[in-house]
C-alpha positions in Angstrom: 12.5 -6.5 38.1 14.2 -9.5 36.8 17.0 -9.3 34.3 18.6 -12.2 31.8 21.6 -12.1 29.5 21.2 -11.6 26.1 24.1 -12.4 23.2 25.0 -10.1 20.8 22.9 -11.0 18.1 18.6 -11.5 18.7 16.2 -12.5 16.1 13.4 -10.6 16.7 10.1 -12.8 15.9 6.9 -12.5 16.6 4.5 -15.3 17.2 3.4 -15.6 14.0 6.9 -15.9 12.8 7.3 -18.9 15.3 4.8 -20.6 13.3 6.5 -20.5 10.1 4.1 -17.6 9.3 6.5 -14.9 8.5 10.7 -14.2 7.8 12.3 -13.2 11.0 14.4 -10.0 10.8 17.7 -10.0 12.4 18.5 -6.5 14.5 22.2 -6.0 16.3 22.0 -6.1 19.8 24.2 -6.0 23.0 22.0 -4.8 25.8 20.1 -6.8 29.0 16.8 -8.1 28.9 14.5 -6.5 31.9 10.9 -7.1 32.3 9.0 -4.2 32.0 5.6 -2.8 33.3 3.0 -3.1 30.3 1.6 0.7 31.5 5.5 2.0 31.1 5.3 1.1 27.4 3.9 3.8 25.1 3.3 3.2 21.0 6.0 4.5 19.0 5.5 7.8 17.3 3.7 7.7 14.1 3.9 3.8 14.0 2.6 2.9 10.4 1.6 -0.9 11.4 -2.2 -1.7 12.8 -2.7 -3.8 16.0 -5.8 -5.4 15.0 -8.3 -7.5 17.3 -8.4 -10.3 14.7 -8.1 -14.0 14.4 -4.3 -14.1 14.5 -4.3 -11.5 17.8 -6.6 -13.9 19.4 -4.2 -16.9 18.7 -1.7 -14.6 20.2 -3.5 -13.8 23.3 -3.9 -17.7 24.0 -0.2 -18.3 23.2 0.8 -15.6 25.6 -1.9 -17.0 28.2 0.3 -20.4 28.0 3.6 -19.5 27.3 3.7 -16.0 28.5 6.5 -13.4 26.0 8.8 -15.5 24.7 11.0 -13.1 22.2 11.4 -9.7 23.9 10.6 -6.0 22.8 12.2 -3.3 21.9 12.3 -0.2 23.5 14.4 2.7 24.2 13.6 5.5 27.0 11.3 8.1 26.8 12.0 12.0 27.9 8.4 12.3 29.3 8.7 8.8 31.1 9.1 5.3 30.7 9.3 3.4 27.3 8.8 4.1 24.2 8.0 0.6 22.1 9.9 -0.1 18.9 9.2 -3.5 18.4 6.2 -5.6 19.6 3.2 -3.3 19.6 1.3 -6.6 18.7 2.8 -8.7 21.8 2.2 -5.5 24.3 -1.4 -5.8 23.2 -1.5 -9.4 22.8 0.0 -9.5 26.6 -2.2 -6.7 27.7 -5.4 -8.8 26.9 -3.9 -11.6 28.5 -4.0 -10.0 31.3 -0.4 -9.8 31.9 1.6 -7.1 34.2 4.8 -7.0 32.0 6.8 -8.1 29.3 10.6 -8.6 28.7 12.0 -5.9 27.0 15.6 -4.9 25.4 16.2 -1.3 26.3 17.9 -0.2 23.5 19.7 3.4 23.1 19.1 4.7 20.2 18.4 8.1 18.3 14.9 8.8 16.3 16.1 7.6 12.4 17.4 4.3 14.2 14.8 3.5 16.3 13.0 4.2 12.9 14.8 1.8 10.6 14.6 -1.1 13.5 10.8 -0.3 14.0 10.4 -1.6 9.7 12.3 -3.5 9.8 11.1 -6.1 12.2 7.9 -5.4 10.7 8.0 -4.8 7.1 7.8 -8.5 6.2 4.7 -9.6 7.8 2.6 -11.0 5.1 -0.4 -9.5 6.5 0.8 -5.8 6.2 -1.7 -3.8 3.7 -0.7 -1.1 1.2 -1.2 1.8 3.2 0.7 0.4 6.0 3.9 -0.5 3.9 3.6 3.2 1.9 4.0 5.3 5.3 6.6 2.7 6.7 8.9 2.7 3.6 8.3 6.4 3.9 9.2 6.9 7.4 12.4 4.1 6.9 13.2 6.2 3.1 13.9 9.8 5.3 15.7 8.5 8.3 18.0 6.9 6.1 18.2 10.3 4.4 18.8 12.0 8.1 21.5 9.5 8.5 23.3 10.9 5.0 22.4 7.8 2.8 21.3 9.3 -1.0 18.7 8.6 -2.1 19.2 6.0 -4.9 21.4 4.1 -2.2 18.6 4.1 0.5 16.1 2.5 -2.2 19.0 0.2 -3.0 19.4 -1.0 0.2 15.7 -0.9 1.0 15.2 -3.0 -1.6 17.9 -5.9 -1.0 16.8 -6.0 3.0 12.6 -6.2 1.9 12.7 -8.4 -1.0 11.2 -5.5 -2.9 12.1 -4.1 -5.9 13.4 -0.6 -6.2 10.9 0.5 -8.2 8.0 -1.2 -6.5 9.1 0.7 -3.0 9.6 3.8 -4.9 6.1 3.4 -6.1 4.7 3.2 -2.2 6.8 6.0 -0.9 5.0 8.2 -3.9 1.3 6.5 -2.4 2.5 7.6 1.1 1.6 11.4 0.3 -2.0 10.6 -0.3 -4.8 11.0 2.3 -5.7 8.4 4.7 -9.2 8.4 2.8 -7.2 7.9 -0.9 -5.1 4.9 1.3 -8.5 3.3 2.2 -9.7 3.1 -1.2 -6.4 1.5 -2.3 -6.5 -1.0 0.7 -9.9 -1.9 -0.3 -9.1 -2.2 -4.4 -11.2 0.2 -5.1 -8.8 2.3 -7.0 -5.3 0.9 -8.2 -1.9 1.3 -6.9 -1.3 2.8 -10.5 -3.9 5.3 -10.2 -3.0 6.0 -6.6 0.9 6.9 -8.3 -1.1 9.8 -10.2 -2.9 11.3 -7.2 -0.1 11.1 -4.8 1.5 14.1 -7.1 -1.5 16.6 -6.2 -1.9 18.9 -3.4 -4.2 17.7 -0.3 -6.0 19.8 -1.4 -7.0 18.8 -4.9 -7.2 15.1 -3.7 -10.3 16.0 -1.2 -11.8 17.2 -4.4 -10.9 13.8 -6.5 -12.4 11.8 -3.4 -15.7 14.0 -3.2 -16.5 13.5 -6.7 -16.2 9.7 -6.5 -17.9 9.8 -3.3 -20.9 11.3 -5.5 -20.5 10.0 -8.7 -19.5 6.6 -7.1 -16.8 5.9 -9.9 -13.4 5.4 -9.0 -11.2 6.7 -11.6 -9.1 4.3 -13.8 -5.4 4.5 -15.3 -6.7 6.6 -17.7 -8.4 9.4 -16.3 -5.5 9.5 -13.2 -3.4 10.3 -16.1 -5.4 12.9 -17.6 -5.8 14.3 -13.6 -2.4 14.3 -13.1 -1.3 15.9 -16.7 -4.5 19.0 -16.2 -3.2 19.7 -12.9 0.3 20.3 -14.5 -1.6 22.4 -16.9 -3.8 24.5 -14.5 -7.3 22.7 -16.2 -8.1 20.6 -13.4 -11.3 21.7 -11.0 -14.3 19.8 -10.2 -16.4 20.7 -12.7 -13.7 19.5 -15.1 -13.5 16.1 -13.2 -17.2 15.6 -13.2 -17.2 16.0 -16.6 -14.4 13.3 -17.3 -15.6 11.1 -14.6 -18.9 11.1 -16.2 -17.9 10.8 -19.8 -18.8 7.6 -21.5 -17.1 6.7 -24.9 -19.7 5.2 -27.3 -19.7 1.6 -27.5 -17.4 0.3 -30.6 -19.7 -1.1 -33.4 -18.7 -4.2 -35.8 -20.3 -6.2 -37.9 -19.1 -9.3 -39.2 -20.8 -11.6 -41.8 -20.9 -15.3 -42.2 -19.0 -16.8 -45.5 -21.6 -18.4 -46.6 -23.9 -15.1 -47.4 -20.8 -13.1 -48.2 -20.0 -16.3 -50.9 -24.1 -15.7 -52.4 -23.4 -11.9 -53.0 -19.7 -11.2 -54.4 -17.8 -13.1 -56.7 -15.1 -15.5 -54.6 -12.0 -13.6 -56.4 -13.1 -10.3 -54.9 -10.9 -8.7 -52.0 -12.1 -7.7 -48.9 -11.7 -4.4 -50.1 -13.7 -4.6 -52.7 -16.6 -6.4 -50.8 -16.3 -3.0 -48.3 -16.4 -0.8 -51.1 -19.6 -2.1 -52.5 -21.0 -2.4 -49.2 -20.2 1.3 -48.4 -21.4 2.3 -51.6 -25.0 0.6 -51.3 -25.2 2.2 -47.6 -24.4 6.0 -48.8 -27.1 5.1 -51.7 -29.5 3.7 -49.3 -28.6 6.4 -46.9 -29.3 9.8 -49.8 -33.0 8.1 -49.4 -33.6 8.8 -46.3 -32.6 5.3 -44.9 -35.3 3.9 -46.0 -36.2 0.8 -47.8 
C-alpha cells in the first residue's frame, strides 16, 4: 500500500464541493494517508445520509473514472476487521462503480461520539440532504455531544454556529427525529409539514402507526390544526382512532356572506342610514319572512 504525507489541517470535500456545489467543512487532522481496499471499508453505524444512484453519483463515477479519489476518507479501525467509513460513503460507492480497487483513506483514531460529530459534520451541509436525513443526523451529533459532557443548550449553540442553522430550527429536527421512518417519508415528500411533524414526534410509536393508518385510509394528511388537537388529546388520554377518524373527517361548514352592490342598497334605505340600521331592517324582514314558512 502506498502512503503520502498529510499536514495538519485537511479540508474534507467531496466532489460536488469541488464544483462550487457545496461549503467544505474543515476537520483537524494529523494522521498518514494510506490507500485502502474498497472491500475493507464498511458504512458507518446508523449513518443518517443516503448514497443515491442519481445524476450527481453518476457525475461522480465519471470524475473518479478520470481523476481517480482526489480528497481522501475518513476512517478509523474496526474491532470485527478492517475500516469503518466516517467520511466518503458517496466516494466509496462512487469509486466502487468505477470500478476501482481502493481509495485513499486517513485512518483516524477516534472514539464513537467523535467519529460521530466528524461524520455531520462533513456532511451536514450538502444542499441536497432531505429532512429526514438532517433530523436523525442533528440527533445522532445532539447526544454525542451530550456523551462528551456538553449541556444541552451549549450543544444547540454550537450546532447552530458550525451549520448555519438556527437553534430553534435544529431543535425542531431533533424533535422530527423521534418519528417513524414512514411519518419521515411523508415529511420528505410535503405531504405533511415540518410543523405538524413537531406535534407527532411527542407521541408514542405506538400512537403514530395509528395517525399513519388513518391517513393511509382516509387519505388526508392532518394540518397544523388537528396535530395540535392530536398532540393536546394525547396529553389528555382522548386520543384513539375512532377519535381521529372523527376529526380527520370533520368538515367545518363553508362560511356564508353576502355582500350587496351600492347602487341597490342606495334604491332601498335612506343614504343617512348606518350600516347598522340597514342590518337591522334586513334581519327584521328575514325573521318576518322566515315565521311564514320562508315563503314568498
Amino acid at each position: 500500500m502506498s502512503k503520502r504525507n498529510l499536514g495538519e489541517r485537511i479540508k474534507l470535500q467531496s466532489y460536488g464541493e469541488m464544483f462550487g456545489e457545496e461549503k467544505e467543512t474543515e476537520v483537524i487532522v494529523s494522521e498518514q494517508i494510506k490507500d485502502v481496499a474498497l472491500s475493507e471499508l464498511h458504512p458507518f453505524k446508523n449513518h443518517p445520509f443516503k448514497v443515491l444512484d442519481d445524476e450527481k453519483m453518476a457525475e461522480m463515477v465519471e470524475s473518479v473514472k478520470q481523476y481517480g479519489i482526489l480528497v481522501p476518507a475518513i476512517a478509523r479501525i474496526r474491532a470485527e476487521g478492517g475500516y469503518e467509513l466516517i467520511s466518503g460513503h458517496r466516494r466509496h460507492h462512487a469509486a466502487t462503480l468505477a470500478g476501482l480497487d481502493t481509495m485513499p483513506v486517513m485512518i483516524k483514531d477516534c472514539d464513537d461520539d467523535e467519529s460521530t460529530v466528524i461524520m455531520v459534520d462533513a456532511n451536514i451541509q450538502r444542499e441536497d440532504i432531505s429532512i429526514s436525513e438532517k433530523a436523525k443526523a442533528y440527533r445522532m451529533k445532539y447526544d454525542a455531544m451530550k456523551h462528551q459532557g456538553v449541556s444541552g443548550g451549549s450543544s444547540l449553540a454550537e450546532m447552530s454556529e458550525s451549520a448555519g442553522e438556527s437553534s430553534k430550527t435544529i431543535q425542531r429536527l431533533i424533535y422530527l427525529s423521534n418519528l417513524s421512518d414512514e411519518l419521515l417519508e411523508l415529511i420528505d415528500s410535503k405531504k405533511l409539514g415540518i410543523a405538524q411533524g413537531v406535534d407527532l414526534a411527542f407521541l408514542s410509536k405506538e400512537k403514530q402507526e395509528i395517525v399513519l393508518s388513518v391517513m393511509e385510509k382516509t387519505g388526508i394528511y392532518v394540518n397544523m390544526e388537528q396535530s395540535a388537537r392530536i398532540k393536546n388529546a394525547v396529553k389528555e388520554g382522548l386520543f384513539n382512532e375512532q377519535w381521529l377518524l372523527e376529526i380527520l373527517s370533520y368538515k367545518k361548514p363553508p362560511v356564508r356572506k353576502v355582500v350587496f352592490n351600492q347602487n341597490k342598497l342606495d334604491s332601498y334605505f335612506e343614504p343617512n342610514m348606518t350600516n347598522e340600521d340597514i342590518e337591522g331592517i334586513i334581519v327584521k324582514l328575514l325573521d318576518e319572512w322566515k315565521a311564514k314558512g320562508g315563503q314568498d
